[in-house]
N, C-alpha and C positions, 0 to 999 in steps of 0.2 A: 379499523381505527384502534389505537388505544385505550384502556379503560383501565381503573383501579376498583377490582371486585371481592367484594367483602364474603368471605367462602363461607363465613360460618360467624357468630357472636365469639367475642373473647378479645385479648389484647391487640394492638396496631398490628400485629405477625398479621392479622390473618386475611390483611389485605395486600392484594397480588397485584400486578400488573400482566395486563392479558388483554390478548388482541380480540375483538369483537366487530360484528358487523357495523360499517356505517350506518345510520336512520337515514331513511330516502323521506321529504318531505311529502307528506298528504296534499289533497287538492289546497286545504287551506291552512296550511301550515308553513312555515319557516327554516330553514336550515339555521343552524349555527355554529362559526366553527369560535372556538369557545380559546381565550387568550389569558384568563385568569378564573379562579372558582376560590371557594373557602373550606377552610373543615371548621362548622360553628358544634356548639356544645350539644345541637342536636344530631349532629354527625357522629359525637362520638359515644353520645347514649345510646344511639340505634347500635353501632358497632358492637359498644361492651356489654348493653342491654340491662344498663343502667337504669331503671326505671323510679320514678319518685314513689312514694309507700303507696302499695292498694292499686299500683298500674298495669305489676308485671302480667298477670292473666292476661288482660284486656288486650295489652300493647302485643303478645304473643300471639292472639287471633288477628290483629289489625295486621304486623307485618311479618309472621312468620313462625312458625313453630320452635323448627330448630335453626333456621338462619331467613335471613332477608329475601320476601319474593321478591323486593327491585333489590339486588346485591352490588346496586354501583350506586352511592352515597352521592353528599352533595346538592345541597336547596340554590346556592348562586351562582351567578357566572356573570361573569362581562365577555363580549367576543364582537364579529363581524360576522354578519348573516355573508352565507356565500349563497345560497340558491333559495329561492321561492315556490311554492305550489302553483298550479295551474288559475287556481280559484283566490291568490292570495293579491292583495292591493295595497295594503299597508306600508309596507317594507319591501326594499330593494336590494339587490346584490350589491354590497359594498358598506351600507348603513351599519352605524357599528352602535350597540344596544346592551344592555344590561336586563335582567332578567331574575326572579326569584322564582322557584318551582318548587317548594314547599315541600309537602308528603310525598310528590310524585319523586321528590330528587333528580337524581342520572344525571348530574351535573360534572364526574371527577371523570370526563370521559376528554378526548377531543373534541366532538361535536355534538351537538344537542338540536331536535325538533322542539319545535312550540308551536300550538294555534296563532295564529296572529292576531288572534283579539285576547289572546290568556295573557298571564301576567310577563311581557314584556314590552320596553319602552325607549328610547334613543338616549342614547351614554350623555351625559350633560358634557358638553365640548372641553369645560375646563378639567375633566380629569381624566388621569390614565384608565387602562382597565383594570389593575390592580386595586386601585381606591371605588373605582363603580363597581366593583365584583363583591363591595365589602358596605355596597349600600341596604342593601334590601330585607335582609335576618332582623339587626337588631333595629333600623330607620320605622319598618311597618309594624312591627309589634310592639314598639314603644309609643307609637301614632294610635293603633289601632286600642291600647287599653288605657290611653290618655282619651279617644274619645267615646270609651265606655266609662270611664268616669267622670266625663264632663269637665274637664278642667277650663278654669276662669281665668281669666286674666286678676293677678294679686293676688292668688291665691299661694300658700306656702305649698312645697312637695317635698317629702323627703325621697330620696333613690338609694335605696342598700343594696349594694354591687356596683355600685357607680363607676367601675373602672371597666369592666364586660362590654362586649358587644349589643347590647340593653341598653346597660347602665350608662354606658356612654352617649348612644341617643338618645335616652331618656333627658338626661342632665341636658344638650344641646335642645330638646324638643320644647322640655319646661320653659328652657327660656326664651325659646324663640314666643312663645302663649304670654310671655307676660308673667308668669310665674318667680317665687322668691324658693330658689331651688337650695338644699342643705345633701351634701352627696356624701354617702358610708363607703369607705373603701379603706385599705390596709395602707399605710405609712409610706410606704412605697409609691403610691401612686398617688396622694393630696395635690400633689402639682399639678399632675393632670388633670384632673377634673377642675380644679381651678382655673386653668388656663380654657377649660369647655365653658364655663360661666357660673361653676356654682358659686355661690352666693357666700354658700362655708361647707366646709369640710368636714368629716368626723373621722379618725383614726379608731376604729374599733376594737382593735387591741388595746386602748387607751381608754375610749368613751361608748358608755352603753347608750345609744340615743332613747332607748325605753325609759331610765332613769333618771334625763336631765331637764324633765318636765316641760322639753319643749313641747309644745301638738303643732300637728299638722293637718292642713287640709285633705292632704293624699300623702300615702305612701305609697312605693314602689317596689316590691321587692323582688329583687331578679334573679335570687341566687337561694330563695327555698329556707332562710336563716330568721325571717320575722312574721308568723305567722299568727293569725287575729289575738288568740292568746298572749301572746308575746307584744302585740304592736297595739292592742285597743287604749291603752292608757296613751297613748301617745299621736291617738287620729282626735280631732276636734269631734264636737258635738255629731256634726254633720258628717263626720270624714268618711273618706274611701280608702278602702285597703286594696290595692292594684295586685296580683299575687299571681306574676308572671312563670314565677316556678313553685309549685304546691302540690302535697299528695292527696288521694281519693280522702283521707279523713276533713282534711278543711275545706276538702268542696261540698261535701257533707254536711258539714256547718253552715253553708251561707242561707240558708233557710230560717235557720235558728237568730244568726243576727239579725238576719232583717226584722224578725219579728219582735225579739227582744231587746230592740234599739235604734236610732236614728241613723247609725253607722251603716256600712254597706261596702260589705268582700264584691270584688267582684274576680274570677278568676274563668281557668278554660280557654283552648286554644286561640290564638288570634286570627284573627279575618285576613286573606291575599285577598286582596282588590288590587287592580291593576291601577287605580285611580290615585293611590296609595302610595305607589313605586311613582308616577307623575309629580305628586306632592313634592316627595322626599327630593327628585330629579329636579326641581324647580329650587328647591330652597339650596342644594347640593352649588347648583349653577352661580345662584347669586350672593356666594358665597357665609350662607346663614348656616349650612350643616356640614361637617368637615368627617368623612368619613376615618376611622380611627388604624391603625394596622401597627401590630406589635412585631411580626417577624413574618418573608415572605418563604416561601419553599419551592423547588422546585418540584415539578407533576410526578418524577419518580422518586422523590422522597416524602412522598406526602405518608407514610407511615411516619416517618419524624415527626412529621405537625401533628399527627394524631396524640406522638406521644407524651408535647407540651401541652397541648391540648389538652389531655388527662393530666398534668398537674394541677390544673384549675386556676393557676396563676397568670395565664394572658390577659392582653390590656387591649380592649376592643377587639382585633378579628386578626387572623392568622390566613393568611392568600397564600394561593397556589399558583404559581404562574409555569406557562408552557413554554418552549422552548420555539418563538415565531418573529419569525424576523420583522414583524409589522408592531410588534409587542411595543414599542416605542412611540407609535403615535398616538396622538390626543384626540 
């Protein structure tokens, strides 16, 4: 099969296209032949090895010294399971499904195994696979640090990044909770996030939301620009600072707020639960979360999307779609 394999850390160049073994499904596992994938912002800090402050050692032991032990990128995919393991029950040949695979990646392939009870789940019928392939990155980690900060219904949120793959669920997720959502993003994109639900906008080239004495319940911040320092004047008494993208020094700190204040960081990878991808697939279906896509590409130019992708100016998620003649149905 085809795959696009990351040879080494450094710009888009250094991913090839190159033929590699099919995966033969385990007794309990899944085949997938995979009809759309994404390159998200985590795809392309693994690539460039882009790491937030106080990460890079760490991230170098976790995936790789001088390049990536898994060298084929890629956390989502939407596709059609073709074959099943001996031992599997769940799913059947022809069931078409979405999937997020997180750290494990090996998604920018043609086809993909999975355990059948790991994190994948049945495509919600009303959308292509293009839009299911762009549920799962920013849907579960904007779920998963809404419910480590406990969000209430009424409660204010601010989301700085509001126009990302995050920030975009974020903003659709606050208001699905009942939330009074206020979204940070650059001029360019105020109408989008308005047309997602927020509440109100801020153009940050224009308004610093630090200094206009609004507070908030929670903040959100998905883009590593409003940290405790930067955003404690502006969380309520009680508030939460959600700190989606953060370096090793303000994780460092959450020890210290807690202790000297009622406020509360809370920060660190988010949780894959498959229960999670279910939520998001359910709200997806009944039309309450609209998954976002700024521009699609096809599988042998997915070094382009990495290269927009490194502008840091996409607007929700950037799909890679394959070249399948089934690629059309819903």
């Amino acid at each position: 099969m085809k795959a696009i394999v990351c040879t080494k850390y450094g710009s888009p160049d250094v991913l090839k296209l190159t033929e590699v073994a099919k995966p033969i499904p385990k007794d309990n596992e899944i085949l997938i032949k995979i009809h759309a994938t994404t390159v998200t912002s985590a795809d392309w800090r693994l690539r460039s090895f882009e790491m937030p402050q106080g990460f890079g050692l760490i991230s170098r032991l976790v995936f790789g010294i001088n390049k990536l032990r898994q060298p084929i990128l890629g956390t989502e995919l939407a596709g059609e399971v073709e074959s099943v393991g001996k031992n599997a029950t769940k799913f059947k040949a022809g069931d078409r499904v979405f999937a997020f695979c997180g750290a494990t990646m090996g998604c920018h392939a043609e086809y993909k195994c999975l355990p059948e009870d790991g994190p994948v789940v049945l495509k919600p019928a009303n959308l292509s696979y293009e839009e299911a392939a762009a549920l799962s990155f920013g849907g579960t980690t904007a779920l998963d640090f809404f419910r480590r900060g406990n969000l209430q219904q009424g409660e204010k949120v601010l989301v700085n990044g509001a126009s990302g793959a995050v920030g975009t669920a974020a903003v659709q997720l606050a208001k699905y909770f009942g939330a009074q959502v206020t979204a940070v993003c650059s001029s360019a994109n105020l109408e989008l996030v308005k047309s997602l639900g927020a509440d109100r906008a801020i153009d940050y080239t224009q308004e610093d939301f630090t200094k206009n004495g609004e507070t908030y319940d929670i903040i959100v911040d998905t883009v590593g620009t409003a940290p405790f320092s930067r955003s404690k004047g502006s969380l309520k008494e009680t508030g939460r600072l959600l700190l989606v993208l953060c370096g090793l020094p303000e994780i460092l700190q959450i020890p210290w707020v807690s202790v000297t204040s009622d406020k509360k960081v809370i920060a660190g990878p988010a949780a894959e639960r498959v229960e999670d991808l279910r939520f998001i697939a359910k709200l997806a279906e009944a039309g309450e979360f609209k998954p976002i896509i700024d521009r699609c590409y096809p599988f042998e130019e997915i070094a382009e999307a990495h290269r927009y992708v490194d502008t840091g100016r996409k607007k929700g998620n950037v799909v890679i779609t394959f070249d399948r003649s089934s690629d059309t149905a819903q």
